[in-house]
C-alpha positions as CSV (number, residue, x, y, z in Angstrom):
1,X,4.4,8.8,-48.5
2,X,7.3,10.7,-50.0
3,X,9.3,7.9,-50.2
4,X,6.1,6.4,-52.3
5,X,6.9,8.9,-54.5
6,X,10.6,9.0,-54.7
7,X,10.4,5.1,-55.4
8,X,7.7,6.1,-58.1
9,X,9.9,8.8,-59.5
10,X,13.5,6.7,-59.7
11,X,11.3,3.9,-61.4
12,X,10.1,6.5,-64.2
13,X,13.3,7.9,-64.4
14,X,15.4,5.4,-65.1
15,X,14.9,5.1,-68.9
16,X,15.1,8.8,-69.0
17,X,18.7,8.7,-67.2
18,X,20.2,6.1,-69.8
19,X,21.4,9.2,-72.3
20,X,20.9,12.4,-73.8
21,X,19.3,10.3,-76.4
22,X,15.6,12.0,-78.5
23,X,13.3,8.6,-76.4
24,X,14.2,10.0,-72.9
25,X,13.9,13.9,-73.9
26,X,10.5,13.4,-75.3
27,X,9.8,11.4,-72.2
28,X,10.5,14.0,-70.0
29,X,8.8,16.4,-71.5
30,X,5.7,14.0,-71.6
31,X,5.9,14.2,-68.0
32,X,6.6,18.1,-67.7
33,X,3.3,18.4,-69.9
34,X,1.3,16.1,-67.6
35,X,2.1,17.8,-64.3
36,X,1.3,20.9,-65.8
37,X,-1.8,19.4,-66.8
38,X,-1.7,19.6,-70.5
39,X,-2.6,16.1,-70.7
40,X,-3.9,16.2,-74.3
41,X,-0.1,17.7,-75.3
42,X,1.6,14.9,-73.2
43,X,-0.6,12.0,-74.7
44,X,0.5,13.2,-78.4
45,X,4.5,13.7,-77.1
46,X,4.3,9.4,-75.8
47,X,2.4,8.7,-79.2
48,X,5.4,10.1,-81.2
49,X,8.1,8.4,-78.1
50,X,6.4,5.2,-79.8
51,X,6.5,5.8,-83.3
52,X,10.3,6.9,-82.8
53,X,10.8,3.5,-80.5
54,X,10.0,1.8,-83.9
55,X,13.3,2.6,-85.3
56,X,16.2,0.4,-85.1
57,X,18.9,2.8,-83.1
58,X,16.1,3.3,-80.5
59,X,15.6,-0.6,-79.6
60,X,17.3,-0.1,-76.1
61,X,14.8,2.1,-75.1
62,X,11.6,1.1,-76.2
63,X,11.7,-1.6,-73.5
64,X,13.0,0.1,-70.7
65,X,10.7,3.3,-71.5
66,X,7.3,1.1,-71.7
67,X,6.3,0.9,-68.0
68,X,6.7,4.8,-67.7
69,X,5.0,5.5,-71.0
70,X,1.9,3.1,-69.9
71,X,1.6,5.0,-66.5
72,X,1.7,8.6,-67.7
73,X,-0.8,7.5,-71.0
74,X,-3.1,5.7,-68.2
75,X,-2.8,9.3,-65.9
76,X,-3.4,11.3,-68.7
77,X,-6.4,9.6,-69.9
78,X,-7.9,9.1,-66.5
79,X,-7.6,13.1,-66.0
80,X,-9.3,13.6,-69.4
81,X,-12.3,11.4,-68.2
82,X,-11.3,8.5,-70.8
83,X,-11.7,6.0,-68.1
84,X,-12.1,2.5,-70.2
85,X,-8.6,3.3,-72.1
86,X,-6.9,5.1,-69.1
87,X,-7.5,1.0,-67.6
88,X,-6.0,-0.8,-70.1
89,X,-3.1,1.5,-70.2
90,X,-2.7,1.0,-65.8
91,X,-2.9,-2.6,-66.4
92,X,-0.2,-2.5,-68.4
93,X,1.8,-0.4,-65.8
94,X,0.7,-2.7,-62.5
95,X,2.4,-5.9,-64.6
96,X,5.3,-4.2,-64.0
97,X,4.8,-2.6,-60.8
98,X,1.9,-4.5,-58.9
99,X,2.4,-2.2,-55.7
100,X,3.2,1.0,-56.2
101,X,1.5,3.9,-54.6
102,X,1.2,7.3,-55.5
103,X,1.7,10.6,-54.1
104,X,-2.0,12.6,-53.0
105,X,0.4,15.6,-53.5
106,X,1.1,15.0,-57.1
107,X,-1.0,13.3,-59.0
108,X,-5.1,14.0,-59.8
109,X,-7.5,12.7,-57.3
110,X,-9.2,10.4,-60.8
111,X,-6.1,9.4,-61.9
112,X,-5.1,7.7,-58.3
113,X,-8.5,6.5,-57.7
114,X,-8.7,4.6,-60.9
115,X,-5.0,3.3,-60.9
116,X,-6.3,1.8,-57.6
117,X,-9.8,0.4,-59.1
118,X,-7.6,-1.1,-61.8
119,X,-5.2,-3.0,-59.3
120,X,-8.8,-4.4,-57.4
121,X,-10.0,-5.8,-60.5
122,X,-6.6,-7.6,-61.2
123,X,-6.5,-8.7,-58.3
124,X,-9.9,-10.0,-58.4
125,X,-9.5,-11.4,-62.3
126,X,-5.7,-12.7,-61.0
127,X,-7.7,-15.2,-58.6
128,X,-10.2,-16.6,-61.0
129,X,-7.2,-17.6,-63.8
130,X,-5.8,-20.1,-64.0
131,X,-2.1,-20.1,-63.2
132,X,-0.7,-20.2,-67.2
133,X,-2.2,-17.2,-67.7
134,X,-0.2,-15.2,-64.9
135,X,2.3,-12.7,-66.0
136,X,2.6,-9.8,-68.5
137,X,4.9,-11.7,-70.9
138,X,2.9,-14.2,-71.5
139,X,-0.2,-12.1,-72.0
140,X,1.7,-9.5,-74.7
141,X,3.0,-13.3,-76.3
142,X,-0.7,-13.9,-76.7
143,X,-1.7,-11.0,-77.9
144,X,1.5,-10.5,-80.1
145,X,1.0,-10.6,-84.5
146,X,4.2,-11.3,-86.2
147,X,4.7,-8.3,-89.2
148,X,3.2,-9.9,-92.5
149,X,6.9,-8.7,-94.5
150,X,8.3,-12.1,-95.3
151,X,10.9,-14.3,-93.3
152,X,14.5,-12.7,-93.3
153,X,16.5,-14.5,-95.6
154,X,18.2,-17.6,-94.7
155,X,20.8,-18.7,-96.4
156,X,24.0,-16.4,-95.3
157,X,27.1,-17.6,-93.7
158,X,25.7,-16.4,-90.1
159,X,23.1,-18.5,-90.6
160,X,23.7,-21.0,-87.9
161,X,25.0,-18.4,-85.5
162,X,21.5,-16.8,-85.3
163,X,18.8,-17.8,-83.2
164,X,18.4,-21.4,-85.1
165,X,21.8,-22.5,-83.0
166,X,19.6,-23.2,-80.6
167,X,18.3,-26.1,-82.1
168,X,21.4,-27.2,-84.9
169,X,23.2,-30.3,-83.3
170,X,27.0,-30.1,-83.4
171,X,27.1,-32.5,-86.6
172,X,24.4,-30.3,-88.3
173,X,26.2,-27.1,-87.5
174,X,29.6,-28.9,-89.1
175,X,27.9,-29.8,-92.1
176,X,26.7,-26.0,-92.5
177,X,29.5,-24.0,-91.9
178,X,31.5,-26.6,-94.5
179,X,28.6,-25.4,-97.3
180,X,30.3,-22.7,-99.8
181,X,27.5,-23.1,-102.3
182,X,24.1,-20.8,-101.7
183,X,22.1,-23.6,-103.5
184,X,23.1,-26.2,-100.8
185,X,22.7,-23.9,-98.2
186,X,19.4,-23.4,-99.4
187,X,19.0,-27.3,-99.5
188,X,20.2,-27.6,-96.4
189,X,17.8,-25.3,-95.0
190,X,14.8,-26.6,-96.4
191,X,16.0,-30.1,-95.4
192,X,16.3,-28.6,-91.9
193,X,12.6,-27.2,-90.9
194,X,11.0,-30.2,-92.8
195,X,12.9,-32.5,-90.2
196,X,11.4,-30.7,-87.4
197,X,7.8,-30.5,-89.3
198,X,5.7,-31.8,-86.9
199,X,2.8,-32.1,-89.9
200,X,4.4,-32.9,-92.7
201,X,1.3,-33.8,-94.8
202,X,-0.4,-30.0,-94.2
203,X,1.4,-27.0,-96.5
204,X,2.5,-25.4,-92.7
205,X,4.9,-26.1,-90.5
206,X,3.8,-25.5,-87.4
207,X,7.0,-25.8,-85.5
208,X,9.1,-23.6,-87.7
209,X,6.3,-20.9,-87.2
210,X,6.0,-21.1,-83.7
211,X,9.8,-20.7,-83.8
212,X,10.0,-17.3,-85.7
213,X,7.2,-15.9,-83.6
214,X,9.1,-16.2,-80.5
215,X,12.1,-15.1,-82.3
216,X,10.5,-12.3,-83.8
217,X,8.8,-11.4,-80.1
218,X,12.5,-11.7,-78.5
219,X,13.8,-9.3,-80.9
220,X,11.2,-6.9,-80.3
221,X,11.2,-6.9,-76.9
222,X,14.8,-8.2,-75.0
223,X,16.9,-6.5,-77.4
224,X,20.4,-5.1,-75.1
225,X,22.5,-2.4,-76.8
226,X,23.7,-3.8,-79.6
227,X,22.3,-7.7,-79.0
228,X,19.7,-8.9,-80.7
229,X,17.1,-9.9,-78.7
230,X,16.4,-13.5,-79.5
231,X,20.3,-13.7,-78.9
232,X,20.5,-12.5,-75.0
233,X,20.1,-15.0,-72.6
234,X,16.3,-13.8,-71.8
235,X,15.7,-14.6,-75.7
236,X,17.1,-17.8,-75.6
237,X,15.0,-19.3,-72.5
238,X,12.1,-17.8,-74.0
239,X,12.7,-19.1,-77.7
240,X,13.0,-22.7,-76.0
241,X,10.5,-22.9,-73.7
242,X,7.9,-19.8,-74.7
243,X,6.4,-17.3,-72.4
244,X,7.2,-18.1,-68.4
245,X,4.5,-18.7,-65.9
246,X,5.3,-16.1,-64.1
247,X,8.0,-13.0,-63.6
248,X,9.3,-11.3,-60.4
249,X,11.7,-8.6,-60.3
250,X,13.5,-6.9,-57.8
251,X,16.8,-4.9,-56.7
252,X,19.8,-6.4,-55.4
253,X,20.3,-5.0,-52.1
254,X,24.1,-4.0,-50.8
255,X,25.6,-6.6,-49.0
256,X,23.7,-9.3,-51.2
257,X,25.0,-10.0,-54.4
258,X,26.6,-6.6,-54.9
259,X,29.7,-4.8,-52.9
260,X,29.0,-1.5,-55.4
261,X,27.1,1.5,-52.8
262,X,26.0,2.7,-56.3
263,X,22.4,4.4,-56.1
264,X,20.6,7.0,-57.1
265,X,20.1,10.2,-54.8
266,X,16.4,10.4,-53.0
267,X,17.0,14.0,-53.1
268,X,17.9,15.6,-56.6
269,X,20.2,19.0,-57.1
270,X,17.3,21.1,-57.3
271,X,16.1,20.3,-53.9
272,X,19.2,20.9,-52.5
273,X,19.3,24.4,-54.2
274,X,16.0,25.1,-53.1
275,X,17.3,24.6,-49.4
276,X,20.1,26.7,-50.2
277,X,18.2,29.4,-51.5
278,X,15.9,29.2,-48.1
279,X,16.2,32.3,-45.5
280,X,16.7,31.3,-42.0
281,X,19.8,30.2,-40.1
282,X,22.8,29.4,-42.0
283,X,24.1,26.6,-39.5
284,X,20.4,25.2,-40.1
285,X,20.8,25.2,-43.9
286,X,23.6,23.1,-43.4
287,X,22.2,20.3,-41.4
288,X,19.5,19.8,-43.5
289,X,21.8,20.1,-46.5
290,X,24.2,17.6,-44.8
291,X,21.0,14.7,-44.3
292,X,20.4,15.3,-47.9
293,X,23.5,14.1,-49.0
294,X,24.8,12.1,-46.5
295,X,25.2,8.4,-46.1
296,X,21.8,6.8,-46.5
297,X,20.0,8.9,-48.8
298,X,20.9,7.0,-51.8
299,X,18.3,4.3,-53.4
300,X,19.5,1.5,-55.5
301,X,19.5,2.2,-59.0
302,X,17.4,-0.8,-60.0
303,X,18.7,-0.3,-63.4
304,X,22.3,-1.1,-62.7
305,X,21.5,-3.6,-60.5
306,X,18.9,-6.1,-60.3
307,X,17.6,-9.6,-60.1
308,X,14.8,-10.8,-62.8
309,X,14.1,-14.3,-62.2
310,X,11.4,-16.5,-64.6
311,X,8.9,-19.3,-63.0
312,X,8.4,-22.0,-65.2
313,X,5.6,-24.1,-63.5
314,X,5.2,-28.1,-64.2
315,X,2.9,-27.9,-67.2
316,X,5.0,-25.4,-69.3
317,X,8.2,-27.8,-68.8
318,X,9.4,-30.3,-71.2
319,X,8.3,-33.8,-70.2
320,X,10.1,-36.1,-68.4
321,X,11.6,-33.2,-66.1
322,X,11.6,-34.2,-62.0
323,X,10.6,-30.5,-61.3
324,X,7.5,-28.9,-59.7
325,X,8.9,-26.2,-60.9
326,X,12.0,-24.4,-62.6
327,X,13.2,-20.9,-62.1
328,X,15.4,-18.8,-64.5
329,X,17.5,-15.9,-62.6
330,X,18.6,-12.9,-64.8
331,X,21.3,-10.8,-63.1
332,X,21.8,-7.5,-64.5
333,X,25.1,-5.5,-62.1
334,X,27.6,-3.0,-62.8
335,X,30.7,-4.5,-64.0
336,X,28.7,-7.7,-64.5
337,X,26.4,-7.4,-67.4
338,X,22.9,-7.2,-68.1
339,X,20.3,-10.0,-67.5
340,X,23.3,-12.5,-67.4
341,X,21.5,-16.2,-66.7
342,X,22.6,-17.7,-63.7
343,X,23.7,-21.4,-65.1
344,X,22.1,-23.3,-62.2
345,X,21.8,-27.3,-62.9
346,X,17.9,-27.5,-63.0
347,X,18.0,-24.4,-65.4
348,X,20.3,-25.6,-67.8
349,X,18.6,-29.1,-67.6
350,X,15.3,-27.3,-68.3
351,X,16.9,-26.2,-71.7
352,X,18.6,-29.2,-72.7
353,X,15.4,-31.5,-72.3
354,X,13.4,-28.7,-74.5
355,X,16.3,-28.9,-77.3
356,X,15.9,-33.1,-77.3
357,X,12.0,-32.7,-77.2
358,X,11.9,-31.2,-80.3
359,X,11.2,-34.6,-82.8
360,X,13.4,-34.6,-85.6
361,X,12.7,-37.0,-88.6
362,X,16.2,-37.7,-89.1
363,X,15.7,-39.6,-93.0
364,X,14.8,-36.0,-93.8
365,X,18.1,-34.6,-92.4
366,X,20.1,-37.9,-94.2
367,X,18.4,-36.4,-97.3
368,X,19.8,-33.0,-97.1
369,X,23.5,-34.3,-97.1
């Protein structure tokens, strides 16, 4: 059961770890404040982690953070009695973490007994959907309102080395970078979503919306230090091919993909001082002391190094495509990088047919020349 617990903890604590940045300080004391069972005090300190996610320098962490913030919201409401909000919040947590358990020791009786209520009805709900429903990304797509503020403008230099590069042709990204003059930038532009307009005769185009609200939902969600989000290599599968059926995520184990013993300690400093501080035989102390920090006791840091891999089932791939089904494998390692696609033939395939199954009216790009 403890090392429930301590797998609990190192998940919570990861985002926490990143920096002495404000997100993980408030977060900890969100936590401090719920163990000591100020729940009302901890709920108000995760409202304001989220208002403070909102700004720009604090991207990194909103993601990371979010598991941990649903969990603690979910305990805290549960304790108050709030039962109907305290569910949504675990469901949030158990897309991220279907099987965790928690400790009898630390948590409320209410708040375990409804995180497990929660899972049942999932699990229950999970086997009456159907399959393209699966997964927490492709719920929050559905649920997800682009902000009302206008499209960013379009007509800088960078233009074509935002996310539209993943849909400008060689030739069409020759004849932009070329253009010195806003006003055929603009021209070109224009010429450029009305090619792809799948409607032309209706006053939307349904394409070029369907493209900025992935966009926009990459950059608010896979957004790596300073990489926009629709820019990473998550961003771009999802901006090509939309939400995945699936998701499974899991730590790379040493002696799999990764040589690097680095992991976080199952026991932290103030255990060890507490052990120190014991009475009782000395040579004693140290034996216990010595299992505590000896080989073995350290856990993967699943931030540093992990596998994240995408399942894109039959009826979400582009047509034409001999695959069942076609999975995308994110490799976040030390010395690595984070979330780095694994360029695997049926992968890179899978991208290439959705780029050439976009239609593309090409009088209208003529025109724009």
């Amino acid at each position: 059961m403890r090392r429930s617990y301590l797998s609990l903890l190192v998940f919570f604590l990861v985002g926490s770890l990143l920096s002495a940045a404000p997100l993980p300080q408030l977060f900890q004391k969100a936590k401090d404040q719920y163990r000591l069972g100020a729940y009302a005090e901890a709920l108000a300190t995760l409202s304001r982690i989220e208002t403070e996610g909102e700004q720009p320098e604090n991207q990194a962490y909103r993601v990371s953070l979010r598991p941990g913030i649903a969990f603690y919201r979910g305990a805290c409401l549960a304790a108050l009695g709030r039962d109907g909000e305290a569910r949504a919040e675990f469901q949030v947590f158990l897309a991220f973490s279907p099987t965790v358990s928690l400790d009898p020791g630390m948590h409320p009786k209410k708040v375990i007994a409804l995180l497990e209520e929660t899972r049942r009805d999932l699990k229950r709900s999970a086997e009456t959907q159907p399959p393209a429903e699966d997964g927490s990304i492709a719920a929050a797509y559905n649920a997800y309102v682009r902000s009302s503020d206008g499209r960013q403008p379009e007509l800088g230099e960078d233009w074509a080395d935002g996310p539209v590069r993943y849909l400008l042709s060689s030739e069409e990204r020759r004849t932009f970078i070329q253009m010195f003059n806003p006003v055929s930038r603009s021209e070109f532009v224009t010429a450029f979503w009305k090619a792809r307009d799948p409607r032309p005769e209706t006053a939307e185009n349904e394409f070029r919306e369907e493209f900025e609200r992935r966009v926009a939902f990459a950059d608010s969600h896979f957004t790596e230090d300073e990489i926009r989000g629709s820019l990473t290599d998550r961003g771009m599968v999802f901006v090509l091919l939309g939400p995945p059926t699936y998701i499974g995520r899991r730590p790379i184990g040493a002696g799999e993909d990764s040589t690097e013993p680095s992991g976080m300690a199952r026991y932290s400093r103030n255990d060890i001082t507490a052990v120190e501080k014991t009475g009782g035989n000395t040579n004693q102390k140290n034996v216990v002391i010595d299992n505590m920090t000896g080989p073995g006791t350290r856990m993967l840091d699943s931030a540093a190094n992990w596998r994240e891999i995408w399942h894109y089932r039959r009826e979400l791939l582009p047509k034409g495509l001999p695959y069942g089904q076609v999975d995308f494998e994110f490799i976040t390692r030390q010395g690595y990088g984070k979330n780095v696609l694994q360029r695997e033939a049926a992968a890179l395939n899978t991208l290439e047919g959705a780029r050439k199954a976009i239609p593309v009216d090409r009088s209208s790009r003529r025109a724009a020349r």
